[in-house]
Phi, psi and omega in degrees: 000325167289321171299316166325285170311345182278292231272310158328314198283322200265354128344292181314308186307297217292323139326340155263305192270000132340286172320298175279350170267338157308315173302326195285306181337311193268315182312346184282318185273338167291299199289293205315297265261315205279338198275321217259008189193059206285350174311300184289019186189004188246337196245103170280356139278025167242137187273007128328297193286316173309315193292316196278007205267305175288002183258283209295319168359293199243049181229181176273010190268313169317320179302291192306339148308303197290271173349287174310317167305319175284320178292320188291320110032249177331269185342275179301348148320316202297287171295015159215097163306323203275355167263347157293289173311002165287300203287297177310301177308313180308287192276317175290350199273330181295313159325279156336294174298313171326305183281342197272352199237329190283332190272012150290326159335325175310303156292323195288340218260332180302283203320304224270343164314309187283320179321314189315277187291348159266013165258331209266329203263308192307289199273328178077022159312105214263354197194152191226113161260123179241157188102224187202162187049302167228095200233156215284126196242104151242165151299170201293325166327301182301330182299302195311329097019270163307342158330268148047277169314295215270014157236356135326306185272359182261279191323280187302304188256013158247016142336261183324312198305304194294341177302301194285009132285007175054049213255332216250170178295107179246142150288098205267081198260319185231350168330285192297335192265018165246185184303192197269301189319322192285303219318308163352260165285008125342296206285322174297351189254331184289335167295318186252334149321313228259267221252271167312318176291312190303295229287318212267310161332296197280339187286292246277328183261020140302315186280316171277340165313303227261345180243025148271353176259020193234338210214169174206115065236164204258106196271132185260170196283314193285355156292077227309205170277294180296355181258348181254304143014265182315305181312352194260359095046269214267348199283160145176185209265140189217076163304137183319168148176045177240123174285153160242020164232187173277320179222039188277203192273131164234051187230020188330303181346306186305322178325299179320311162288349169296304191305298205312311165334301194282307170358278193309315169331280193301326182280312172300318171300289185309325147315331214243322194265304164320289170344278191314299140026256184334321194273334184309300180321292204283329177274338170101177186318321191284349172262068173244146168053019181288151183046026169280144189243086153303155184260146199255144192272121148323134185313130193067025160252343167003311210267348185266330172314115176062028178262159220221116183230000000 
């Protein structure tokens, strides 16, 4: 009975790892398929091509393409340093940008509050319009409403940004007393452990979140390609646009698509942090923080650095 159960178990094993070097094996072919036939998950007006789009989205073929594309990477990182750091300098620089243009939202969500409280209290206005020729008319409800959005958009695409500023809260439980090489590999084991699986984790229940509020018939996780296939039949499109007033904000959907977004950062980020780790470890102390680019506190801003209220 014991030999049985040994011989299962090793069945099993030897059955998963099958699995997975099969997918890596495929995932060359899957992506080539997707590059030469950008038709078939790209032209949204056939709602075939919308369905596989939403299958592949959140699937395992996507995972093990992304997986492969990182080993493969890696691997050549390994053997051209100069060329990890291409990769790093790159994707952090994106980030940067990426975060430095989303926190002006911060100001526009300030701006458009006093707009707000001076139509409603000075002028008594019940509705607010922007733009010129044809400008944008909602109720007042609806702007106030709309805050919301633009601490969303602060929240979601400065994440990653604010990482590579060393920006976010750490609990320092066994970190700072060990060497410079553990610090290394701490960060590299928290990128890949950590740091990616969440990221991969909130996309997969994100992703059909955000396209059960865009489409009908409302495609599920638990579906196969042919089972989402046949449905599209039946699709078409039914973007979110129910408010939680009567005349409130009715575009919720961006929300959604803001998590996908931040998701995709952060799994990118976490690649990216893995990277750095790995060439810091191996090159020593004097490459720490090399080609990092932090924002610099301007003369007379001294005093606001790192205050604590």
């Amino acid at each position: 009975m014991e030999e049985t159960a040994s011989g299962g178990a090793f069945g099993a094993i030897l059955d998963g790892l099958t699995w997975f070097f099969g997918n890596i094996a495929m995932s060359f072919w899957n992506l080539g398929y997707a590059v030469t036939h950008p038709s078939s998950w790209l032209n949204w007006t056939d709602n075939e091509a919308v369905m596989r789009f939403v299958y592949y989205g959140a699937s395992v073929e996507l995972l093990f393409v992304v997986l492969t594309a990182f080993l493969v990477l890696t691997a050549i990182g390994m053997w051209r340093h100069s060329f990890m750091w291409g990769m790093v300098r790159g994707l952090e620089g994106f980030h940067n940008t990426v975060g430095r243009i989303a926190a002006w939202a911060g100001l526009i969500m300030v701006l458009q509050q006093v707009i707000i409280i001076l139509v409603q209290r000075v002028f008594a206005r019940p509705d607010l319009s922007f733009g010129f020729g044809v400008p944008v008319s909602f109720d007042v409800s609806w702007w106030s409403e709309e805050l919301k959005l633009y601490n969303a958009i602060v929240v979601a695409l400065c994440l990653a940004y604010t990482f590579v500023q060393g920006g976010h809260v750490r609990v320092d439980l066994v970190y700072s007393p060990v060497s410079y090489r553990a610090k290394k590999i701490i960060d590299m084991f928290g990128s890949l452990f950590f740091m990616m699986p969440m990221a991969v984790l909130v996309w997969l229940y994100s992703w059909y979140f955000l396209w059960r509020h865009l489409i009908v018939p409302k495609p599920s996780a638990s579906e196969g390609l042919e089972r989402l296939v046949m449905k599209a039949r039946a699709l078409r499109w039914n973007v979110e646009t129910i408010g939680f007033s009567p005349n409130g904000f009715s575009a919720y959907f961006l929300f959604k698509i803001l998590i996908v977004l931040m998701c995709g950062f952060i799994f990118l980020q976490g690649v990216v942090f893995f990277w750095r780790s790995y060439l810091e470890w191996r090159e020593g102390p004097e490459s720490e923080g090399k080609y990092h680019d932090h924002d610099r506190v301007e003369a007379g801003e001294e005093a606001y650095d790192h205050a604590e209220f």
